[in-house]
SEDO-263405 format. One line per 4 residues: number of its first residue (from 1); their letters; for each residue x, y, z of C-alpha. Coordinates in pm, whole numbers, plus 50000, padded with zeros to 5 digits. Layout:
BEGIN
NUM = A = X:Y:Z ~ ...
***
This chain:
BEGIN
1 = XXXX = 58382:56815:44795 ~ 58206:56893:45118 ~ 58359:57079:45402 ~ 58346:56752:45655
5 = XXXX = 58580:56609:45345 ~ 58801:56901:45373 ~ 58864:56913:45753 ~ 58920:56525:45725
9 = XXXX = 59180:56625:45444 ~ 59334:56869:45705 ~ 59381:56738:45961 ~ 59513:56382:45797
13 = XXXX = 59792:56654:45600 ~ 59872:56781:45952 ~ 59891:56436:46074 ~ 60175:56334:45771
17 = XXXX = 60408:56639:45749 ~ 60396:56619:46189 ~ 60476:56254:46159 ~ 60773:56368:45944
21 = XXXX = 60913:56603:46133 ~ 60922:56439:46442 ~ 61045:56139:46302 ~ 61387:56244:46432
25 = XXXX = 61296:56172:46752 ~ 61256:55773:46656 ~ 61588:55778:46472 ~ 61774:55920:46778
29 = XXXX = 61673:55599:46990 ~ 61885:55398:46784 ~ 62145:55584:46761 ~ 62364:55280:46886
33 = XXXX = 62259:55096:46520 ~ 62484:55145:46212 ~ 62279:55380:45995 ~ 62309:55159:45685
37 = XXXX = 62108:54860:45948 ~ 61814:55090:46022 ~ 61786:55182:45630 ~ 61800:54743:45616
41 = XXXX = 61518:54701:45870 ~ 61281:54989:45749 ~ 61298:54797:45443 ~ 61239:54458:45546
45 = XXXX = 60904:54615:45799 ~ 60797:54813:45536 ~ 60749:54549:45284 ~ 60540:54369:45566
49 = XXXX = 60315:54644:45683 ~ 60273:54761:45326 ~ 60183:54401:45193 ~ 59937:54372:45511
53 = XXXX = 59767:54650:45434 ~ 59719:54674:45071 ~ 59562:54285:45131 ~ 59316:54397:45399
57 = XXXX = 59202:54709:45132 ~ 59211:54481:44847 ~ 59440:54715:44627 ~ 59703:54427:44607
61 = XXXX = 59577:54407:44223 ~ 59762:54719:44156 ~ 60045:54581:44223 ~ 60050:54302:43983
65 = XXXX = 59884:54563:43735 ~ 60237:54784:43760 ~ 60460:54456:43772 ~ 60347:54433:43401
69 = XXXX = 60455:54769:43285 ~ 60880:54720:43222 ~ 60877:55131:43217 ~ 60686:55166:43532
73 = XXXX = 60951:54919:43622 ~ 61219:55031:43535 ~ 61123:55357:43695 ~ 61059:55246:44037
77 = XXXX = 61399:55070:44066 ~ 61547:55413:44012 ~ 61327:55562:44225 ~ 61410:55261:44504
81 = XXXX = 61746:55308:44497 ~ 61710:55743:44532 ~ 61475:55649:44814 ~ 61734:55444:44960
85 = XXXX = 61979:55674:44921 ~ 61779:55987:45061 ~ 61673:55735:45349 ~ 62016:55670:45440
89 = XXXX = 62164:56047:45457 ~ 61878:56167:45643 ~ 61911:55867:45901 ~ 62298:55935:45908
93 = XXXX = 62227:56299:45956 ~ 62011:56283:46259 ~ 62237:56020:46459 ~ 62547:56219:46407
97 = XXXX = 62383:56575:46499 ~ 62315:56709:46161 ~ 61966:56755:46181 ~ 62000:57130:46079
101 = XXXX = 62140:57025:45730 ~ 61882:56793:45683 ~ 61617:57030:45778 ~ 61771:57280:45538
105 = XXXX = 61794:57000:45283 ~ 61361:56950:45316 ~ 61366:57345:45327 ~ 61489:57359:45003
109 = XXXX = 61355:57060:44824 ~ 61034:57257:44740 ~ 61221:57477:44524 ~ 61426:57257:44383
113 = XXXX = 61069:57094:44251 ~ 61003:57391:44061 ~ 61366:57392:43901 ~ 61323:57051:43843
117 = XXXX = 60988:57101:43672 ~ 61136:57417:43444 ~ 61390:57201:43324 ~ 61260:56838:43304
121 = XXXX = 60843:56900:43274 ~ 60916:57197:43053 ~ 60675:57386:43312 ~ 60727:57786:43288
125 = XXXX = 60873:57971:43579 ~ 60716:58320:43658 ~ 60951:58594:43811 ~ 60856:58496:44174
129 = XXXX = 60907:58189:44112 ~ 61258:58267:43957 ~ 61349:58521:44196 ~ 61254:58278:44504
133 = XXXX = 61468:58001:44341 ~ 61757:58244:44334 ~ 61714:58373:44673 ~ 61749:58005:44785
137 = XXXX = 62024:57992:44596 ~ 62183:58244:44732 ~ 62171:58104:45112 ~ 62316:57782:45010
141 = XXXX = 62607:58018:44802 ~ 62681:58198:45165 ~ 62675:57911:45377 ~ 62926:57763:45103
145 = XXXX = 63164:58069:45096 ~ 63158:58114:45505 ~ 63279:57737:45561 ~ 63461:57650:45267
149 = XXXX = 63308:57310:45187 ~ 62960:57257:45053 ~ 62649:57164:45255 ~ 62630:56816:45069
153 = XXXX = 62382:56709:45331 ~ 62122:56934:45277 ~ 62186:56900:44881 ~ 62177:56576:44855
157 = XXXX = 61872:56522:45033 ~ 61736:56795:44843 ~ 61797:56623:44526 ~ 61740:56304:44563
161 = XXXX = 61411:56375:44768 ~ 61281:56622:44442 ~ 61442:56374:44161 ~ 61223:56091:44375
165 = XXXX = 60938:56284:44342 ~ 60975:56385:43966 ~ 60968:56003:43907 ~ 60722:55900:44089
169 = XXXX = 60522:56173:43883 ~ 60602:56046:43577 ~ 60516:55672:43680 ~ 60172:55538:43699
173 = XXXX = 60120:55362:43973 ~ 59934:55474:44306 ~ 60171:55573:44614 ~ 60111:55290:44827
177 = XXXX = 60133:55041:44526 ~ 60464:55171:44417 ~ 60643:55189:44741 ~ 60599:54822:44792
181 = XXXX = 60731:54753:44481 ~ 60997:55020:44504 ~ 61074:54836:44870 ~ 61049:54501:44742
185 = XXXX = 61313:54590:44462 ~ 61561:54704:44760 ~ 61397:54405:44980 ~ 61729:54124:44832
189 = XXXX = 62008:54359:44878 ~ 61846:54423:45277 ~ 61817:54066:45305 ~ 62155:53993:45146
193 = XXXX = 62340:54266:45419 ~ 62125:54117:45716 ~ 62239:53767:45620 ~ 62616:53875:45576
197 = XXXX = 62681:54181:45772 ~ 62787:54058:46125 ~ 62656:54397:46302 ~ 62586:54443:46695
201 = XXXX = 62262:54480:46645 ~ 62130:54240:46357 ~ 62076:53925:46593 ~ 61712:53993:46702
205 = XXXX = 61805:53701:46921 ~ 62009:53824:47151 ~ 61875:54196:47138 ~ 61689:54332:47434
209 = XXXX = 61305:54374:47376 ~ 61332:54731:47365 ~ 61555:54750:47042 ~ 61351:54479:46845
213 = XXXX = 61018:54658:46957 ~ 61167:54966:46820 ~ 61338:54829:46482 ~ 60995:54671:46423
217 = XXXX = 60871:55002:46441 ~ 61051:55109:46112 ~ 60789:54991:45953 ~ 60515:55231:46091
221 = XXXX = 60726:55486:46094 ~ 60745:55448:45732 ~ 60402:55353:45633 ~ 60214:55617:45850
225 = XXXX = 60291:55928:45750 ~ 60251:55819:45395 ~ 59871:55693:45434 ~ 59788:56004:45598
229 = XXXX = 59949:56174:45316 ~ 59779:55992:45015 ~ 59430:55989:45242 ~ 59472:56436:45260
233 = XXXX = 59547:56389:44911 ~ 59228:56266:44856 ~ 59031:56519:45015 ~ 59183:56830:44962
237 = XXXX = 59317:57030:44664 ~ 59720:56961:44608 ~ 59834:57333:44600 ~ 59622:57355:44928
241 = XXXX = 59869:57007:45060 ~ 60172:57208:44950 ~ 60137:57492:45144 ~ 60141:57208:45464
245 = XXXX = 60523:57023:45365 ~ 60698:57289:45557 ~ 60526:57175:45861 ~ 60811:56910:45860
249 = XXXX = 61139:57055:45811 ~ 60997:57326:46081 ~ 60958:57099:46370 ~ 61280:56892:46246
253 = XXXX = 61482:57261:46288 ~ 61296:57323:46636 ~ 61411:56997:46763 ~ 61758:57029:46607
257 = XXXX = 61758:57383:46788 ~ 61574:57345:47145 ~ 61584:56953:47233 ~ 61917:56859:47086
261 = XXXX = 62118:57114:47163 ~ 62295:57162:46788 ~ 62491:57493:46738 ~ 62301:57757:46550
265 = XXXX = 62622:58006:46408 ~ 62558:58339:46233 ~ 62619:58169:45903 ~ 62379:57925:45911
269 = XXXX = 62120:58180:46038 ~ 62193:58422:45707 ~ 62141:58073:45511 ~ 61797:57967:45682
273 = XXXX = 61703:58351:45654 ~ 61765:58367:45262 ~ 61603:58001:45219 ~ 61344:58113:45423
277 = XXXX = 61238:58446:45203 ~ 61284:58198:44903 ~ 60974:57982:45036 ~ 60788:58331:45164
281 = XXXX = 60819:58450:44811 ~ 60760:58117:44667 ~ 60449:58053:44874 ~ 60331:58416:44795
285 = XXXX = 60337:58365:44440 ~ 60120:58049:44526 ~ 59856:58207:44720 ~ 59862:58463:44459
289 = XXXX = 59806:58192:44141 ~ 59550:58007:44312 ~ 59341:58293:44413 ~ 59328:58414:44067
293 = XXXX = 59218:58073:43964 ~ 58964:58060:44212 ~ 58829:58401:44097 ~ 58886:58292:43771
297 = XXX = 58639:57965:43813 ~ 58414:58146:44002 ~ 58364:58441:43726
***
């Protein structure tokens, strides 16, 4: 893989995980549209932009090629409806000031991966990887003790987020392929709420340019970040694209903290402090496996 490759791959992973954190800023212009709606239209756009552009890059083949496969599936409507579900709480989250959880939430998911992977993929866990785990832990332990009630927030997207991705690893089908399926499975039930839900919003109609304009948008929002992901994926190594899915919950906690105003408290400082040595520790151990490897190949 040449180095023009690699910068490409670079600066299209910068271009995904910058998309995601920012996103926040798109969700708070509707914040005047029932949270369940938005979840309805970024369905409904998704499905369009996805089926427009897997028909100008002649992929839609895939498609049909997974439709065949009942465990592939089967699969994907789990994965739909965890999607949905992760969609949902994070959209909630931002339009009732609670982007800190969910920051904390995509802070943590990483390390819920590797649990994940110990107990489901049967992957060993080094010490490091243990002791950053723990350390995580820990934060989420404190923040539970100081308040009394649990983060669910932050957990739930968290696990739904790393449960997504454990079946989407397990499924074989290509990212774009699959989340047109995945959005096509949720695509009745959008339909069906649109149809029935009389909301103050869902008449396009009578809705000022603005707000269509910008629930059209759900779509790209979607879409966007996840071609520049897959397209990075491409072109550089995927312990390299790891080390770049922090960019995201980073700007999310930046905007939480500096544009919107949300109130930092001593406990949730101790809790981003502990969850952030977890990742320092877990990214350590990281640097330090793939340097031996690269040695390793080079010897």
């Amino acid at each position: 893989m040449n180095d023009k490759s690699v910068k490409a791959g670079v600066i299209f992973a910068l271009a995904a995980y910058s998309m995601w954190g920012i996103a926040p800023m798109y969700f708070k212009l509707l914040t005047q549209v029932p949270a369940l709606e938005i979840v309805m239209h970024r369905i409904v756009w998704s499905v369009l932009v996805l089926c427009m552009l897997l028909v100008a890059r002649r992929k839609f083949r895939l498609v049909f090629k997974a439709l065949q496969d009942p465990k592939i599936l089967k699969t994907l409507s789990i994965s739909g409806l965890l999607l949905a579900v992760n969609w949902l709480i994070f959209i909630w989250a931002v339009n009732n000031d609670q982007m800190l959880d969910a920051s904390l939430g995509y802070f943590i998911n990483p390390l819920f991966n590797v649990l994940l992977a110990r107990l489901f993929l049967q992957e060993s866990l080094n010490r490091l990887q243990l002791l950053a785990v723990f350390v995580a832990l820990a934060g989420v332990a404190f923040l539970i003790f100081s308040y009394g009630e649990i983060p669910w927030i932050a957990l739930a997207l968290a696990t739904s987020f790393s449960i997504y991705g454990l079946l989407r690893k397990k499924a074989a089908v290509d990212s774009m392929p699959g989340l047109l399926i995945e959005s096509c499975i949720m695509l009745p039930f959008a339909l069906l709420y649109w149809l029935v839900m009389d909301t103050s919003s869902g008449n396009m109609l009578v809705n000022s340019i603005d707000l269509n304009i910008t629930l059209l948008l759900a779509g790209v929002v979607t879409t966007a970040p996840l071609l520049c992901f897959t397209a990075a994926a491409r072109r550089i190594r995927y312990t390299t694209l790891g080390f770049f899915q922090y960019i995201g919950p980073s700007l999310m906690f930046l905007l939480a903290v500096l544009l919107y105003k949300e109130p930092l408290d001593s406990s949730r400082v101790v809790t981003f402090v502990l969850v952030w040595s977890g990742l320092l520790i877990y990214v350590y151990d990281s640097l330090r496996v793939y340097r031996k490897s690269k040695q390793f190949i080079q010897d």
